[in-house]
N, C-alpha and C positions, 0 to 999 in steps of 0.2 A: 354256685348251684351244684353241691356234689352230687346229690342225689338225680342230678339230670340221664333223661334215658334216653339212650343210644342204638342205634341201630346201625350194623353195620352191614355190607353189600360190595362186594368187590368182583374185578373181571376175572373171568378164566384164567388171566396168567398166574404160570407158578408161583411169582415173588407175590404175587396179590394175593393168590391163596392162602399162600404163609403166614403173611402178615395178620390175616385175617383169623387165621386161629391162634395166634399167638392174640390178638385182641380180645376175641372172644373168653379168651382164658382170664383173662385181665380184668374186662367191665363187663361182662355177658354181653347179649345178644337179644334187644329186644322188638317185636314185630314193628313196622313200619307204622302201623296204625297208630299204636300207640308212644312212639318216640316225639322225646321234643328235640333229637337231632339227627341228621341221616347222614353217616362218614362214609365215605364212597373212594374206595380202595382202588386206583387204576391211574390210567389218563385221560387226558381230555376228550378223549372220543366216549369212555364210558362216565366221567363228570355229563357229557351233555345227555346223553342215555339217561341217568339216575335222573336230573332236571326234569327232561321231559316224562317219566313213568311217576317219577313221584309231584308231578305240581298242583293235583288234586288234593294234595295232605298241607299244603301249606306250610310244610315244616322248613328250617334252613338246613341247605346240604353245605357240610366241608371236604373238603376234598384232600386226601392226603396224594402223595406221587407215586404210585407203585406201574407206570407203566413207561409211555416213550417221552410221549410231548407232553408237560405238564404246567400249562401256561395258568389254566384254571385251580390249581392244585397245591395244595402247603407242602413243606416236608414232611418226609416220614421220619416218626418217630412215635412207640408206642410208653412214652419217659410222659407223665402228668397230663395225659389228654383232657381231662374235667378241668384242670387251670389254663389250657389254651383254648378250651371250646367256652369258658366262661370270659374270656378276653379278647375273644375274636371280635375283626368290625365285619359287618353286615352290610351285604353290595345285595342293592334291587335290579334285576334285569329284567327289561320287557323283551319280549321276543317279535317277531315277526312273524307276521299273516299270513301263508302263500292261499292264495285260490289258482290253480292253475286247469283253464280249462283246455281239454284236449279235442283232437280230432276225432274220436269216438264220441264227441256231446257228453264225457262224462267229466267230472269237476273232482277234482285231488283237491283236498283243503289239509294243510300240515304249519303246526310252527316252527320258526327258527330261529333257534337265539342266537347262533353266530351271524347267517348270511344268508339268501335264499342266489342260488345260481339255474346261470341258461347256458347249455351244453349243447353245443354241438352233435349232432348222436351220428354221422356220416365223415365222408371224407370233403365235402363240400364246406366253405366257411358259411354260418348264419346268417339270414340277414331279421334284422330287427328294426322296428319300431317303438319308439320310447313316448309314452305321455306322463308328467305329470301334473297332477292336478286338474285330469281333463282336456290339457293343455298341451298341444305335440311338440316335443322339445327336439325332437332327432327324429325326421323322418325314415331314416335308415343309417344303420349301422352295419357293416360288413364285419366279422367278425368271430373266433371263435367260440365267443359267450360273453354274460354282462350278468353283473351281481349286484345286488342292495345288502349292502352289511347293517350291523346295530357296530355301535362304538366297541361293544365289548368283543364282536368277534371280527375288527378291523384290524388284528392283526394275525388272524389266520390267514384262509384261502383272500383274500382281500386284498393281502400288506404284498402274498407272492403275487398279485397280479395289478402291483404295484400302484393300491389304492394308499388313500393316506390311511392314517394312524388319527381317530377319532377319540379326543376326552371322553374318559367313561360318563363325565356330565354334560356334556355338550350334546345339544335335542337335534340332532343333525344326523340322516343316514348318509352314508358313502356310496354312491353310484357310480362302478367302477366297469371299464371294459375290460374283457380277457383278450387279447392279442388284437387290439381295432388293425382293419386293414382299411378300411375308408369308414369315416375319417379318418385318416392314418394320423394323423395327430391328435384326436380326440382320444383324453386317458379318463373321461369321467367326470364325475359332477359331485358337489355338495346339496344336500336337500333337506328342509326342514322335517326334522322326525312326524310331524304331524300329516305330511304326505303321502298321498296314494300314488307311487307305478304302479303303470299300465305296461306291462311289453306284449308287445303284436309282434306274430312269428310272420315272418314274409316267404313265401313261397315254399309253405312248411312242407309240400309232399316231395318236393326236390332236396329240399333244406330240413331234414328233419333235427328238431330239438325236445332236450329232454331240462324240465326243469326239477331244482333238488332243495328243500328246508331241512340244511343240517343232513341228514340223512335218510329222509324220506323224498323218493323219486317220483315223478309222473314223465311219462314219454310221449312221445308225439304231440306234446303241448302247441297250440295254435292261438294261446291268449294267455299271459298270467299277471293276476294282479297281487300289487305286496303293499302291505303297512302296519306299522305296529299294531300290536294286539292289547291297548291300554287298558284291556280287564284282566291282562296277565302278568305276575308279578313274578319270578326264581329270585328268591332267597339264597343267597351264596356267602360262608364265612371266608373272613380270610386272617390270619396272623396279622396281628398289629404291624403297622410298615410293610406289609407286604400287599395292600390293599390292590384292586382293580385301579384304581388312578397311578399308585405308584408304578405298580408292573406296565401299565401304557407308556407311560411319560418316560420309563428306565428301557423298553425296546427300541424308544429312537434315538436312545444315543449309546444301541450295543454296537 
């Protein structure tokens, strides 16, 4: 498909700016609306940025490497992009739900395709309350925080807080604790992707927490519930062999 139109978007950094006019020069530059591909110049913190601003267009984003951590991300190289974006494989990710409601009565709603996390916002450790399904699974968790990852972002903030490493096919989110102090042994749970948590903040005005989807915060959270958001699809390419399944399955044996 030579004639495929491109749009391209990259971070503030300098090596991404570069690149980006050197592209520019190359295939033009055409608006978002009307591309059937959107190449996103950076790293994974502006790949998940680009997902979330463009998931209204329905288009697939590729992600080249122009920044630090580029887990989501192909190489750079601006050498026959129409013959690698025409042989790219195509990874669906659904993201996560957060409702997170706070002590003000007001409700944060944000998605997250990597993780939704509960942070600690004091120098106090958390204490939590886990349901799912309805179902109280941990009545208390002492702790510095606790995340619900998707497969595809179980080796970010997740993998450091020594959650497993989820098949990007496998319908299972990772319920993981950040530093459990009681249970001191309890490191998390496996959960059917079709699941709803519940986390109940416990003694939020002493314990205050803040909970985060990707990058959108709420503070003072007193309730947040998470589940996938199955009327949401990110469209992601990736260079043949370098798919979301392989890059999982090649970080547990770096």
């Amino acid at each position: 498909m030579s004639d495929r139109r491109i749009s391209f978007r990259a971070s503030p950094a300098p090596e991404a700016q570069h690149s980006l006019r050197q592209l520019e020069q190359m295939y033009g530059n055409c608006p978002e609306s009307s591309a059937d591909v959107i190449v996103a110049l950076g790293g994974d913190g502006f790949m998940l940025a680009t997902l979330h601003e463009t998931q209204g267009l329905g288009v697939p984003v590729y992600g080249m490497h122009r920044g630090t951590v580029g887990f989501l991300m192909n190489e750079f190289s601006e050498v026959a992009l129409h013959d690698r974006l025409d042989g790219a494989e195509e990874a669906l990710i659904r993201p996560l739900r957060m409702s997170a409601h706070t002590a003000a009565r007001t409700v944060v709603e944000a998605l997250a395709i990597n993780e939704v996390s509960l942070l600690r916002m004091g120098p106090q450790a958390a204490k939590l309350r886990i349901h799912v399904d309805d179902r109280e699974r941990l009545p208390e968790l002492v702790c510095d925080g606790a995340l619900v990852s998707t497969p595809a972002g179980s080796t970010a903030y997740n993998y450091s807080a020594h959650g497993p490493i989820v098949p990007i096919g496998a319908d299972i989110l990772a319920l993981t604790a950040i530093s459990a102090f009681r249970p001191r042994r309890w490191r998390g749970a496996l959960v059917p992707m079709s699941s709803r948590v519940c986390i109940d903040v416990l003694e939020a005005d002493k314990r205050p927490v803040a909970a985060v989807a990707d990058s959108k915060e709420a503070t003072d959270v007193v309730r947040v519930e998470i589940g996938i958001a199955s009327d949401v699809a990110h469209r992601i390419l990736f260079d043949p062999g370098h798919g979301l399944e392989e890059r999982l399955i090649r970080e547990q044996f770096a």
